[in-house]
VMD Tcl script that builds the backbone (N, CA, C; Angstrom):
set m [mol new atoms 516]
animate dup $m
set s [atomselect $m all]
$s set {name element resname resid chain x y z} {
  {N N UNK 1 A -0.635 9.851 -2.570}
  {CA C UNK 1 A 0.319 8.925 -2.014}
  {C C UNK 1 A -0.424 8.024 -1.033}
  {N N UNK 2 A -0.441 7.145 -1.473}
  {CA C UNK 2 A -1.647 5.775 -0.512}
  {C C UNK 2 A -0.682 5.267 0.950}
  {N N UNK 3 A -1.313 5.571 1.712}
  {CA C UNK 3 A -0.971 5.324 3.390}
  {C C UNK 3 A -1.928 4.040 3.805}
  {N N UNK 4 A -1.190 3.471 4.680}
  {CA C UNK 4 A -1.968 2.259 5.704}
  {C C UNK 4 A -3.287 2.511 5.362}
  {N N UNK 5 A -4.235 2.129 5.483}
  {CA C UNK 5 A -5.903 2.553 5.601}
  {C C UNK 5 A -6.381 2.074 6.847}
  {N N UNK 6 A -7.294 2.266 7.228}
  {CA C UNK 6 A -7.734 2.658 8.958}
  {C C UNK 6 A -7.120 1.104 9.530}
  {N N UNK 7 A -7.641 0.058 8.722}
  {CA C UNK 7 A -7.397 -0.947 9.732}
  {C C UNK 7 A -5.674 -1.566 9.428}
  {N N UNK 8 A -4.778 -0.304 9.252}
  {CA C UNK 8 A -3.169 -0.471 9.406}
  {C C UNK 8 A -2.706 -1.477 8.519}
  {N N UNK 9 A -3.337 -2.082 7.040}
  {CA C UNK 9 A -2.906 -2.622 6.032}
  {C C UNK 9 A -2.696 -2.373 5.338}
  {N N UNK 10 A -1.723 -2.582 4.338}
  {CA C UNK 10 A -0.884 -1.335 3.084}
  {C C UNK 10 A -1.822 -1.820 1.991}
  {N N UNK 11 A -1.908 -0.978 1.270}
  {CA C UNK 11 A -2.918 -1.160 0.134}
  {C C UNK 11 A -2.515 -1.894 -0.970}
  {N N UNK 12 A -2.654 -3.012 -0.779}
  {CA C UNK 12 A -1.713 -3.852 -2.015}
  {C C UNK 12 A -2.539 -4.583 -2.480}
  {N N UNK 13 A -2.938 -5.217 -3.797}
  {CA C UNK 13 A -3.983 -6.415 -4.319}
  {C C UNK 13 A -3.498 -6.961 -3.299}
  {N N UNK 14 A -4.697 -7.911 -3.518}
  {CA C UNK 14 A -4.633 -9.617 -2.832}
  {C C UNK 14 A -4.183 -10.259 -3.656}
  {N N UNK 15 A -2.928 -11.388 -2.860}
  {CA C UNK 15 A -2.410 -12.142 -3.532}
  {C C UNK 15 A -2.839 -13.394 -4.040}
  {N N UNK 16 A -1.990 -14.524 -4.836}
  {CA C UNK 16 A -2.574 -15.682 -4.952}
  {C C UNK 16 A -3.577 -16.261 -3.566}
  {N N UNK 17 A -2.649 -16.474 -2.757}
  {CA C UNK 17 A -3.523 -16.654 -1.209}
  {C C UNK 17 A -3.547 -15.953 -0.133}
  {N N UNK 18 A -3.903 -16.150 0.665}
  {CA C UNK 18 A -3.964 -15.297 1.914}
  {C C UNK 18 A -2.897 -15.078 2.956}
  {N N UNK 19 A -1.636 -16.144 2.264}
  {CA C UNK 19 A -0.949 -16.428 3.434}
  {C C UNK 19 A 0.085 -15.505 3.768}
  {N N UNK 20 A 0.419 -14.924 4.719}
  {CA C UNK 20 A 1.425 -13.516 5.536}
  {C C UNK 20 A 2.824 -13.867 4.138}
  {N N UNK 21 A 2.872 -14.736 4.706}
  {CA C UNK 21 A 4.609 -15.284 3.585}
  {C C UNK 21 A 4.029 -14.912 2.283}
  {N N UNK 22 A 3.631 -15.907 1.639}
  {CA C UNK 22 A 2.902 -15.234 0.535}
  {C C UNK 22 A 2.924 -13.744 0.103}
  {N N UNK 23 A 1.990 -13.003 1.068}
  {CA C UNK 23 A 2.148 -12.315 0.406}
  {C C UNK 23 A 2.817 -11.378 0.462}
  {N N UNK 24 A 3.757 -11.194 1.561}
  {CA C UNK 24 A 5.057 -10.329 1.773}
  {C C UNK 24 A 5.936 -11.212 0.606}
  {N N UNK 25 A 6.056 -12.121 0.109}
  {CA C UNK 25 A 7.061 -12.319 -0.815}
  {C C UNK 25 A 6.588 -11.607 -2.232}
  {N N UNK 26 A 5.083 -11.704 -2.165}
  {CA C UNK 26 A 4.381 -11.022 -3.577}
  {C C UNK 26 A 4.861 -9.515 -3.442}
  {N N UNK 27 A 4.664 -8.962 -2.716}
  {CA C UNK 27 A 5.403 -7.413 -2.447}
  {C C UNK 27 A 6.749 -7.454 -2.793}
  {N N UNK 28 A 7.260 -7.851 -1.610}
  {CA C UNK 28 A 8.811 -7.455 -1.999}
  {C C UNK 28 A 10.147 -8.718 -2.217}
  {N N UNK 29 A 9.396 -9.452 -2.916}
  {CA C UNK 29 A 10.077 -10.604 -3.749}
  {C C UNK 29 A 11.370 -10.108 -4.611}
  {N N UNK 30 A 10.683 -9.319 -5.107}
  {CA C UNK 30 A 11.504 -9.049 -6.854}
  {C C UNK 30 A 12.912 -8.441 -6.026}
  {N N UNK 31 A 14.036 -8.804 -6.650}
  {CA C UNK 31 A 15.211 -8.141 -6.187}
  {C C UNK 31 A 15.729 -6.901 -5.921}
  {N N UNK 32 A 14.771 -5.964 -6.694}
  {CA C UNK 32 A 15.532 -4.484 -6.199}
  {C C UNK 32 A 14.446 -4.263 -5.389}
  {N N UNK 33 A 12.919 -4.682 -5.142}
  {CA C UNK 33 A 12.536 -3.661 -4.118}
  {C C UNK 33 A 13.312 -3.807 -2.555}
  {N N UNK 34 A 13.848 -5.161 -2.624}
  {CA C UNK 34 A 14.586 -4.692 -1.119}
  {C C UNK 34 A 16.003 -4.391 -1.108}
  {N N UNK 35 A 16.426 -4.035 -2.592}
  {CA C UNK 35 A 17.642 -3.175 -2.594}
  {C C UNK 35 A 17.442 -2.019 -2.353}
  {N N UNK 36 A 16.562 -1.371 -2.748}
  {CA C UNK 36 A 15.665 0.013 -3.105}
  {C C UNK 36 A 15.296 0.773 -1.341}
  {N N UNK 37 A 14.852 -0.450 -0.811}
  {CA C UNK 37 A 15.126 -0.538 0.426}
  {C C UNK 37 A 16.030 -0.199 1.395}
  {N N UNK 38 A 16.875 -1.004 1.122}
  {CA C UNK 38 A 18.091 -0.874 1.762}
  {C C UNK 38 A 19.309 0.238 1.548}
  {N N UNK 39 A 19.265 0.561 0.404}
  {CA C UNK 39 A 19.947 1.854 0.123}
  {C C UNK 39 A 19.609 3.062 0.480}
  {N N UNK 40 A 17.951 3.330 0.656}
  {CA C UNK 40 A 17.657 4.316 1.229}
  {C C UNK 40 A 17.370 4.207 3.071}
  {N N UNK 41 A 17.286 3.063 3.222}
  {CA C UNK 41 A 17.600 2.878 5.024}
  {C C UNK 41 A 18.763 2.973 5.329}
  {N N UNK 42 A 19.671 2.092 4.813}
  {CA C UNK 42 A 21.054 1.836 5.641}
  {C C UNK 42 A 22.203 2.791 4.446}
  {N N UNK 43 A 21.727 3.701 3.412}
  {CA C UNK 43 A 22.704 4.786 2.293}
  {C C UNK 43 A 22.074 6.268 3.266}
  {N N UNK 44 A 20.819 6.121 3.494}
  {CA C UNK 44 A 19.849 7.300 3.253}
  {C C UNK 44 A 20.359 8.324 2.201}
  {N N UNK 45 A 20.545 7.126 0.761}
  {CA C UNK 45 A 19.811 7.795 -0.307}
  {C C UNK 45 A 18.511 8.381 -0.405}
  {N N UNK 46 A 17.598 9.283 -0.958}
  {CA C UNK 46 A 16.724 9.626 -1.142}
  {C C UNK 46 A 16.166 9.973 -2.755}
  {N N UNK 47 A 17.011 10.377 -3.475}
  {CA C UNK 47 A 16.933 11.105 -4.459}
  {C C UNK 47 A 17.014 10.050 -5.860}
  {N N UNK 48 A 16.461 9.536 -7.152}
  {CA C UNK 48 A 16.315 8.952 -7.864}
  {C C UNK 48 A 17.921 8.988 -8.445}
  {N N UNK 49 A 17.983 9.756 -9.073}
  {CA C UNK 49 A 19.629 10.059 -9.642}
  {C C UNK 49 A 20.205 9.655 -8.179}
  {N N UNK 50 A 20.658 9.544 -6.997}
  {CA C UNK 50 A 21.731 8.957 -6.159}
  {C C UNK 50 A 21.263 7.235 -6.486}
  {N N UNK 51 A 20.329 6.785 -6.320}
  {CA C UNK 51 A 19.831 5.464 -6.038}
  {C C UNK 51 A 20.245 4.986 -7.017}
  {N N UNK 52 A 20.242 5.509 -8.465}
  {CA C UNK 52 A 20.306 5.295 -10.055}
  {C C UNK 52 A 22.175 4.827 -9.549}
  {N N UNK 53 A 22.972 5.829 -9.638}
  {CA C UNK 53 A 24.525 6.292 -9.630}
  {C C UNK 53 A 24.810 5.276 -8.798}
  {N N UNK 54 A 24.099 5.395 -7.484}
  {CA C UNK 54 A 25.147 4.456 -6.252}
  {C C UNK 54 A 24.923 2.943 -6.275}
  {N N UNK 55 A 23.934 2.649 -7.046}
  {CA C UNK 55 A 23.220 1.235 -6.878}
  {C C UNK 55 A 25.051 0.182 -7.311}
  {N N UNK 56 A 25.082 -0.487 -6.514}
  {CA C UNK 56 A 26.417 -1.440 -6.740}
  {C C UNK 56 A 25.864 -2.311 -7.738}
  {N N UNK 57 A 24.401 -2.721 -7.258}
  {CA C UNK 57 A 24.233 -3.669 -8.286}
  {C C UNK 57 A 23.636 -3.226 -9.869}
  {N N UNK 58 A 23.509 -2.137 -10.160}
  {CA C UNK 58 A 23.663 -1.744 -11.307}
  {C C UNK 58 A 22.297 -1.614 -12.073}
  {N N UNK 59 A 21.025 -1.432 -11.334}
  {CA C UNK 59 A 20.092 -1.114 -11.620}
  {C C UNK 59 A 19.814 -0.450 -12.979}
  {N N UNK 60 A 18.773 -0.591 -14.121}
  {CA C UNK 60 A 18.767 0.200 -14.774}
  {C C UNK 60 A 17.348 1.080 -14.372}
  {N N UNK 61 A 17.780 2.371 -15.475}
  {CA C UNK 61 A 16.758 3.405 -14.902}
  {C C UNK 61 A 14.982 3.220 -14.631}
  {N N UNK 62 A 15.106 2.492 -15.833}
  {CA C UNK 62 A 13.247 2.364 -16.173}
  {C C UNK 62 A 12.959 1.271 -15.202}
  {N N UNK 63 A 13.868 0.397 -14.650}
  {CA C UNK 63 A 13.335 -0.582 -13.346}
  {C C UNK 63 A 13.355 0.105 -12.223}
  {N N UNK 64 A 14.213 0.932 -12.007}
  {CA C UNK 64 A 14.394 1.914 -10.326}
  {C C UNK 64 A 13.160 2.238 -10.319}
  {N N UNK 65 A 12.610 3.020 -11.591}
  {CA C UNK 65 A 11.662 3.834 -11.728}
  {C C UNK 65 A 9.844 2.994 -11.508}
  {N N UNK 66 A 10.462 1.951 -12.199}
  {CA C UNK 66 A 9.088 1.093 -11.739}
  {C C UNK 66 A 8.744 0.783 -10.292}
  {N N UNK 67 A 9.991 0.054 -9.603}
  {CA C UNK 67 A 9.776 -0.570 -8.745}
  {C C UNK 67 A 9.651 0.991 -7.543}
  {N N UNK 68 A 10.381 2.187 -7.330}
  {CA C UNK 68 A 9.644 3.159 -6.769}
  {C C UNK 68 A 8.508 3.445 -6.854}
  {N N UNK 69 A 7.889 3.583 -7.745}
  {CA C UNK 69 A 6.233 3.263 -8.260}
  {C C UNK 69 A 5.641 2.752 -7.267}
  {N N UNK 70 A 5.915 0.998 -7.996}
  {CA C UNK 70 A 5.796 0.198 -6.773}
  {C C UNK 70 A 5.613 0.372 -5.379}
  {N N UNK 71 A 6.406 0.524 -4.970}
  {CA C UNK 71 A 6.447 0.625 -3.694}
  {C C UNK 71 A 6.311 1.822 -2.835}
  {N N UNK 72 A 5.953 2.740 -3.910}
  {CA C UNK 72 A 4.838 4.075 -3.179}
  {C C UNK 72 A 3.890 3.847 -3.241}
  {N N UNK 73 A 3.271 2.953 -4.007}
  {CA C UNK 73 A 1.750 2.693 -4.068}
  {C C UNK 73 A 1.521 1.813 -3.150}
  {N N UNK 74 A 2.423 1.010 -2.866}
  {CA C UNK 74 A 2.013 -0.098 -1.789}
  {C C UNK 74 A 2.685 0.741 -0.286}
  {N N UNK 75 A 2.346 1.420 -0.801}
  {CA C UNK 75 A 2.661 2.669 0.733}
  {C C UNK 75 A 3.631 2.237 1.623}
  {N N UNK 76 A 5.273 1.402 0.922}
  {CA C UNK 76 A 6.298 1.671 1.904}
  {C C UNK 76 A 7.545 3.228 1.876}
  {N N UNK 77 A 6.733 3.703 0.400}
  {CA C UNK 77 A 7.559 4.972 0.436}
  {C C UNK 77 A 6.793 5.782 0.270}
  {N N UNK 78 A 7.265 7.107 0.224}
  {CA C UNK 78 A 6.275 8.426 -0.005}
  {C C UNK 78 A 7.031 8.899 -0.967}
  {N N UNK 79 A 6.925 9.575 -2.052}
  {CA C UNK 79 A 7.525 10.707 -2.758}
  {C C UNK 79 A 6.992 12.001 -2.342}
  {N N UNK 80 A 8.066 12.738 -2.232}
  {CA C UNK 80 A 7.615 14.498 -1.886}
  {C C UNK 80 A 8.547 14.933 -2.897}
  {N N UNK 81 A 7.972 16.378 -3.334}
  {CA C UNK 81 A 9.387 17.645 -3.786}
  {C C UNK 81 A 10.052 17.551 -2.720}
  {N N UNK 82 A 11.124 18.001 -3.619}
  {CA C UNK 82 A 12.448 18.317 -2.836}
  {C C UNK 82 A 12.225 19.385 -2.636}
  {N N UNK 83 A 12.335 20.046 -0.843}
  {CA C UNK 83 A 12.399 21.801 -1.211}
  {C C UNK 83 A 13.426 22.642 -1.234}
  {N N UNK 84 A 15.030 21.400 -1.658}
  {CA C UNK 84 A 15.721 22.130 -2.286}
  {C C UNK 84 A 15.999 22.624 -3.628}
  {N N UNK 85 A 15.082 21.780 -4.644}
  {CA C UNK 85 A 15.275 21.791 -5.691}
  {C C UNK 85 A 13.870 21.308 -6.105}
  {N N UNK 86 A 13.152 22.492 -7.287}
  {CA C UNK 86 A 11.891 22.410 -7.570}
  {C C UNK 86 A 11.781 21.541 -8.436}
  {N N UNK 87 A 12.674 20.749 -9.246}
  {CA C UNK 87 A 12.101 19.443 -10.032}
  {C C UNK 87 A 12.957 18.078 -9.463}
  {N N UNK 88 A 13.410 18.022 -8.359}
  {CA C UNK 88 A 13.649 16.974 -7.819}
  {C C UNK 88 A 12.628 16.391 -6.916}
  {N N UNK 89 A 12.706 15.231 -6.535}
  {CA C UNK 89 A 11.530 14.606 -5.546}
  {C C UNK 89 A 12.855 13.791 -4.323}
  {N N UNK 90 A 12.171 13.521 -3.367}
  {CA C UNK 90 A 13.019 12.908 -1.878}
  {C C UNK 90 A 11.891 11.753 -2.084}
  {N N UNK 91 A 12.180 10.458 -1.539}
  {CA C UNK 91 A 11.601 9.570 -1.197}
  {C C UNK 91 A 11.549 9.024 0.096}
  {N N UNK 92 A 10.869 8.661 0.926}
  {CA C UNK 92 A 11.221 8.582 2.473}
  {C C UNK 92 A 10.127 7.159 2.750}
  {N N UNK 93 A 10.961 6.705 3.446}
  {CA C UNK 93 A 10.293 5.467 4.094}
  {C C UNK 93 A 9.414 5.831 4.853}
  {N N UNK 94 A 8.226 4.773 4.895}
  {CA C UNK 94 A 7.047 5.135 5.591}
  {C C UNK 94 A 7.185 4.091 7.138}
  {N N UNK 95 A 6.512 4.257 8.111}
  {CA C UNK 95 A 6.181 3.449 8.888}
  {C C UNK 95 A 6.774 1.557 8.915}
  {N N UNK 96 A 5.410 1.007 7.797}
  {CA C UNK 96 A 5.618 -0.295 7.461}
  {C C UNK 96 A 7.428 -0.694 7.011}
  {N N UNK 97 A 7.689 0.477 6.122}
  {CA C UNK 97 A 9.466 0.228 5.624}
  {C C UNK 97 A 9.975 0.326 6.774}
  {N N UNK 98 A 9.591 1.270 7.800}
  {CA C UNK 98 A 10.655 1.232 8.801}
  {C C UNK 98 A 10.679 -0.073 9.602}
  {N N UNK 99 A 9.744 -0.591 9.734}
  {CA C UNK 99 A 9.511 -1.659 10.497}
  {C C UNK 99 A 10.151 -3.386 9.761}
  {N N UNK 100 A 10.453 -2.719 8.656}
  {CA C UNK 100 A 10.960 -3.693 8.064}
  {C C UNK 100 A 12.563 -3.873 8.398}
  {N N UNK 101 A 13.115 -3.117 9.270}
  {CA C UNK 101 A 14.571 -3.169 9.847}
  {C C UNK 101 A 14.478 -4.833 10.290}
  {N N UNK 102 A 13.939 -5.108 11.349}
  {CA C UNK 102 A 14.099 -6.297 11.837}
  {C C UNK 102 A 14.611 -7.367 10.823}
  {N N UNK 103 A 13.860 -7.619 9.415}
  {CA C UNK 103 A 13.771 -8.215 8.841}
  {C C UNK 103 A 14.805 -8.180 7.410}
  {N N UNK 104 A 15.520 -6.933 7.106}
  {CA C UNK 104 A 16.831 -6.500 6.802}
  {C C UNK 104 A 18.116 -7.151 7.668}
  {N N UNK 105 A 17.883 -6.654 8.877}
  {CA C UNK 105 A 18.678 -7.317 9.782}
  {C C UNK 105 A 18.774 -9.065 9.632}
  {N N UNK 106 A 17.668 -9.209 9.417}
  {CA C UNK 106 A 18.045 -11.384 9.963}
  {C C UNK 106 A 18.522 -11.403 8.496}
  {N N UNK 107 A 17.760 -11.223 7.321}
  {CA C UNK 107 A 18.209 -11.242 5.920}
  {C C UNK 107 A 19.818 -11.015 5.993}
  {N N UNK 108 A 20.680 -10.022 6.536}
  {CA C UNK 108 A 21.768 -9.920 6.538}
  {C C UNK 108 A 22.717 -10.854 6.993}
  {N N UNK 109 A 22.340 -11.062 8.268}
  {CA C UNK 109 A 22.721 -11.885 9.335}
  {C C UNK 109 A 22.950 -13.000 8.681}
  {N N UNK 110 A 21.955 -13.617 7.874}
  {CA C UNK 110 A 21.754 -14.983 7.600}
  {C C UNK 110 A 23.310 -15.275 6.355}
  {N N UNK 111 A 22.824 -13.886 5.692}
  {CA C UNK 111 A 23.751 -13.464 4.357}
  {C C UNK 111 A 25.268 -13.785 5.125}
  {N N UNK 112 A 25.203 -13.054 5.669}
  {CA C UNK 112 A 27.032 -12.912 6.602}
  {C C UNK 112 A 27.291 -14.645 7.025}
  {N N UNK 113 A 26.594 -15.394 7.108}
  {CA C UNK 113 A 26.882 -16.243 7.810}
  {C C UNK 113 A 26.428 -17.447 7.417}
  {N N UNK 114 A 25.933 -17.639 5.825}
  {CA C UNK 114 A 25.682 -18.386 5.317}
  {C C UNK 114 A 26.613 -18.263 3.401}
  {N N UNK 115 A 26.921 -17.198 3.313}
  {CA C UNK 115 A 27.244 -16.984 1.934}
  {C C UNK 115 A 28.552 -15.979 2.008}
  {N N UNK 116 A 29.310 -16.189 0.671}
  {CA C UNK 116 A 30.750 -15.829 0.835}
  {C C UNK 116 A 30.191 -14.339 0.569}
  {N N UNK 117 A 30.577 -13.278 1.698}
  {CA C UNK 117 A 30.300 -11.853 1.161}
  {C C UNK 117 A 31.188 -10.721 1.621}
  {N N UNK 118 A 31.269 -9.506 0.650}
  {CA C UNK 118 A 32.601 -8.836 1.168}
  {C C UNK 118 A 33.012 -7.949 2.375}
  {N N UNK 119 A 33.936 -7.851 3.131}
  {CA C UNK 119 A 34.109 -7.464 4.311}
  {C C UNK 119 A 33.241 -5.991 4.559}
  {N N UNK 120 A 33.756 -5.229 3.480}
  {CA C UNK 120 A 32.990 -4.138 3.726}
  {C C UNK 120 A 31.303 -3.887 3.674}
  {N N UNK 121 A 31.250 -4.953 2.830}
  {CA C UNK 121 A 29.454 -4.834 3.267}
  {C C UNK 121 A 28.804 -6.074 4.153}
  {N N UNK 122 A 29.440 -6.520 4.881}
  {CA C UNK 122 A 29.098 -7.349 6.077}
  {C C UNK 122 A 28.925 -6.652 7.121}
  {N N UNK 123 A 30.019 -5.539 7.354}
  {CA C UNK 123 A 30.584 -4.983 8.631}
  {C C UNK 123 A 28.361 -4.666 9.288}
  {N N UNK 124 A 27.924 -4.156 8.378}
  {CA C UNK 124 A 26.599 -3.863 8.839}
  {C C UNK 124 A 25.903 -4.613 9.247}
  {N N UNK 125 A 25.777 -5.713 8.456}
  {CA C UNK 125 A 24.822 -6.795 9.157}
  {C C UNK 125 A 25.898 -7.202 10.239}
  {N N UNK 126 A 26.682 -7.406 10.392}
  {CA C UNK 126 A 27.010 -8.163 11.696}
  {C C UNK 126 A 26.712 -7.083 13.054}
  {N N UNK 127 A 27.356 -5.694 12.586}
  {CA C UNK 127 A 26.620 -4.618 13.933}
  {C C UNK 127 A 25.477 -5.266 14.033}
  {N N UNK 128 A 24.448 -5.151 13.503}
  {CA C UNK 128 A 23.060 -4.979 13.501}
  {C C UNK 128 A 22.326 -6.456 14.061}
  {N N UNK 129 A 23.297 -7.612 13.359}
  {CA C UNK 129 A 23.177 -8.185 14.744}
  {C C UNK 129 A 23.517 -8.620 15.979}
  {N N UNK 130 A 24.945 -8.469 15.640}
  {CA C UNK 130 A 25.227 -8.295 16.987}
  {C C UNK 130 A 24.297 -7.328 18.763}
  {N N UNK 131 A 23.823 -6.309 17.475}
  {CA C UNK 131 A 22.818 -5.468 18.534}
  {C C UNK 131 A 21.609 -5.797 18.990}
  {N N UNK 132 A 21.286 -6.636 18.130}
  {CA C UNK 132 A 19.831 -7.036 18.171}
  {C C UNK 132 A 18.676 -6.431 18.275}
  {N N UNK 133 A 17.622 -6.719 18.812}
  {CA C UNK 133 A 16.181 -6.063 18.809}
  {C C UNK 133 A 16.572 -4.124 19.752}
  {N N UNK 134 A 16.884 -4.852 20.554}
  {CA C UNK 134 A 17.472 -3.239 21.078}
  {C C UNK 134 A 18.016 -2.174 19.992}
  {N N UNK 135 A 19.159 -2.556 19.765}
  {CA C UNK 135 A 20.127 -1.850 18.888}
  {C C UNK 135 A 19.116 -1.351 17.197}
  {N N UNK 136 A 18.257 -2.548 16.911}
  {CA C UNK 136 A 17.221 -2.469 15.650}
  {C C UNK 136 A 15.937 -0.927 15.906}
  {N N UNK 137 A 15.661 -1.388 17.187}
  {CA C UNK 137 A 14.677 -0.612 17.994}
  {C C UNK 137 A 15.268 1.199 17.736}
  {N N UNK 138 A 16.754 1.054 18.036}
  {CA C UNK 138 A 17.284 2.829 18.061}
  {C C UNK 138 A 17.277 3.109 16.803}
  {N N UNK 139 A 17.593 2.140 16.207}
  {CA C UNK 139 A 17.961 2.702 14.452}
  {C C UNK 139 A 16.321 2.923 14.183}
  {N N UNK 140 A 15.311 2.402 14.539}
  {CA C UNK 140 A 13.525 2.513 13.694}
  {C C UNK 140 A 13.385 3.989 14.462}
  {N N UNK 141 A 13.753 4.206 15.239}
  {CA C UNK 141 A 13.398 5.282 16.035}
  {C C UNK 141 A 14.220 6.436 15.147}
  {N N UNK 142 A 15.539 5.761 14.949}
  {CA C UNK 142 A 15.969 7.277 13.786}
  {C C UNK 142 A 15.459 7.634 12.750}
  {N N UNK 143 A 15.039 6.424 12.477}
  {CA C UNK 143 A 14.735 6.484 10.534}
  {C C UNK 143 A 13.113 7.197 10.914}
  {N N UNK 144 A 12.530 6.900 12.083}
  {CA C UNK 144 A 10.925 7.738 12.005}
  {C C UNK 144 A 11.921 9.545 12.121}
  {N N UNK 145 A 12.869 9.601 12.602}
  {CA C UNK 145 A 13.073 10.655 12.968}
  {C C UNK 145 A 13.205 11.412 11.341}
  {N N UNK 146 A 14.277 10.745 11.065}
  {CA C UNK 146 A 14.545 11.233 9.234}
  {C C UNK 146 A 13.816 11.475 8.355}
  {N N UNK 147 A 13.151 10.224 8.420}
  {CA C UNK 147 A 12.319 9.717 7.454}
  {C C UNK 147 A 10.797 10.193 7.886}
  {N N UNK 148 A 10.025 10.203 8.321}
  {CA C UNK 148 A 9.017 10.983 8.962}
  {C C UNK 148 A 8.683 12.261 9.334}
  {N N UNK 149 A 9.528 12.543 10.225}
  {CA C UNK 149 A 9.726 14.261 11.104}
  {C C UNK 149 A 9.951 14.654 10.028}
  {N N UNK 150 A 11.007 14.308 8.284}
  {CA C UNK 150 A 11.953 15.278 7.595}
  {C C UNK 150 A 13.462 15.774 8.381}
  {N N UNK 151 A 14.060 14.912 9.543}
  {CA C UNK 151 A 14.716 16.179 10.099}
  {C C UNK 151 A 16.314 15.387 9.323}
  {N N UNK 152 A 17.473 16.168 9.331}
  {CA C UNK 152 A 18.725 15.914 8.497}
  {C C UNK 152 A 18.845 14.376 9.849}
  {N N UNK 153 A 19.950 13.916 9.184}
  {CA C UNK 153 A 20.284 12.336 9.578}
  {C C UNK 153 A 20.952 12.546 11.279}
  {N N UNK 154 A 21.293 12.343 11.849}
  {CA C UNK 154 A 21.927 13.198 12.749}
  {C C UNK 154 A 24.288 12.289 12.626}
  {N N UNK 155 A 24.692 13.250 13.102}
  {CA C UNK 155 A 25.660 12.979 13.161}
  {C C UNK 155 A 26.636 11.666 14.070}
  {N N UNK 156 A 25.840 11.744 15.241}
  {CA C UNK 156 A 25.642 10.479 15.921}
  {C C UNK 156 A 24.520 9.787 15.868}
  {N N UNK 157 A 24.705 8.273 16.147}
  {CA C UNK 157 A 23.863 7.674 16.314}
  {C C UNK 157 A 23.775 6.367 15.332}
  {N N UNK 158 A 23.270 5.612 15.089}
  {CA C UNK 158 A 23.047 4.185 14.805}
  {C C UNK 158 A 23.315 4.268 13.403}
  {N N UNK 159 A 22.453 5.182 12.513}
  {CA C UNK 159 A 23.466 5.385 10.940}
  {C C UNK 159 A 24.282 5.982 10.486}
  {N N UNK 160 A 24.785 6.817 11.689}
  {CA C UNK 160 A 26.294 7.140 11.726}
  {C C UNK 160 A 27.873 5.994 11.897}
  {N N UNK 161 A 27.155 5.174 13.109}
  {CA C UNK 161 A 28.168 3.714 13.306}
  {C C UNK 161 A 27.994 2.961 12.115}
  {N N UNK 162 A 27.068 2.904 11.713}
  {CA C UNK 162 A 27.232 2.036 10.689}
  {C C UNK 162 A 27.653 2.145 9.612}
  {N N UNK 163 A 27.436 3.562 9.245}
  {CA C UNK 163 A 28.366 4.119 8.088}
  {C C UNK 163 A 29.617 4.514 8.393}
  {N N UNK 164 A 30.134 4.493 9.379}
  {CA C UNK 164 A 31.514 4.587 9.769}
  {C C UNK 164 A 32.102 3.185 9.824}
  {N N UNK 165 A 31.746 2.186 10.359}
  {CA C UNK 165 A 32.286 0.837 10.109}
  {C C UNK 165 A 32.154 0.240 8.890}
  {N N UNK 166 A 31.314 1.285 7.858}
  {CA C UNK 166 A 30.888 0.627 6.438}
  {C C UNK 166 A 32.385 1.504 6.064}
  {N N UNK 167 A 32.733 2.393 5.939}
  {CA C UNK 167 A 33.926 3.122 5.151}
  {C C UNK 167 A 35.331 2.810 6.156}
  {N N UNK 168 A 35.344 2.186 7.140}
  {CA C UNK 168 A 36.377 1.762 7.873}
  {C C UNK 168 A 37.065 0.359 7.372}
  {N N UNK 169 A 35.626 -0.277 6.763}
  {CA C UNK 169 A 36.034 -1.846 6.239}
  {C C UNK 169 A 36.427 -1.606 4.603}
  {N N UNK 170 A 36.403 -0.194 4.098}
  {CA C UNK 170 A 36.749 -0.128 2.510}
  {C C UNK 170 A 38.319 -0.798 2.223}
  {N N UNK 171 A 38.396 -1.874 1.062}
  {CA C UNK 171 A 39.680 -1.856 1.239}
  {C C UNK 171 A 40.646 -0.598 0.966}
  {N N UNK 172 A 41.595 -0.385 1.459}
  {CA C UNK 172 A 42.405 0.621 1.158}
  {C C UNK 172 A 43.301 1.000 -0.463}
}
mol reanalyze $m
mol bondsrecalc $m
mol representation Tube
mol addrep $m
């Protein structure tokens, strides 16, 4: 499983050019890796079959499957066994994914407030910005907790509000 390498750059070809934009769009351009993303940050899905089932937008299998690939090799996820279940695997955001909150966040923000989108999946981006760098800051600090340590999600706390204002805005 390929990690940062000493001088803290994810191991990805070089792109057409050198440029930061560039080549963060060459990474995670394609549409599901920052769905893939986002379902396991702001769902904490983990598991291939949940990501497969819950995906709204309707992913098919052999693309989930690529673009996880993907994006374990470019070291924003890790695959481990599950050690509840000996032929399942957990996927967990690494470092660089976590740090990619900020940038989930404005993506949302922009979404909420530029494009017609539905109440219940706004309710998040607008917390998130409404909270801003602070509020972004507690949630990176959970997800190292989850997602890093291994430890269960906790019951309070930043992806608890948000998944409570995400099932509060369901229509009825």
């Amino acid at each position: 499983m390929p990690q940062p390498v000493a001088n803290d750059k994810l191991p990805v070809p070089a792109g057409k050019s050198g440029c930061p934009i560039n080549m963060t769009v060459e990474l995670l351009g394609d549409r599901w890796s920052l769905i893939i993303l986002r379902d396991i940050m702001f769902g904490n899905i983990t598991h291939f079959r949940e990501l497969l089932s819950r995906s709204m937008e309707g992913i098919a299998s052999n693309i989930l499957a690529a673009r996880l690939a993907k994006l374990v090799e470019a070291g924003l996820l890790t695959r481990d066994d599950d050690p509840s279940h000996r032929q399942k695997v957990e996927y967990h955001l690494t470092e660089p994914a976590i740090q990619l909150v900020p940038v989930m966040a404005q993506l949302g923000a922009w979404g909420a407030r530029w494009l017609d989108t539905a109440p219940e999946l706004t309710v998040r981006a607008t917390l998130l910005a409404d909270g801003g760098p602070p509020l972004w800051e507690e949630f990176m600090t959970e997800l190292r907790t989850i997602h890093l340590a291994r430890t269960p999600a906790p019951t309070t706390g930043v992806l608890a509000q948000l998944s409570a204002a995400y099932h509060a805005a369901l229509p009825k």
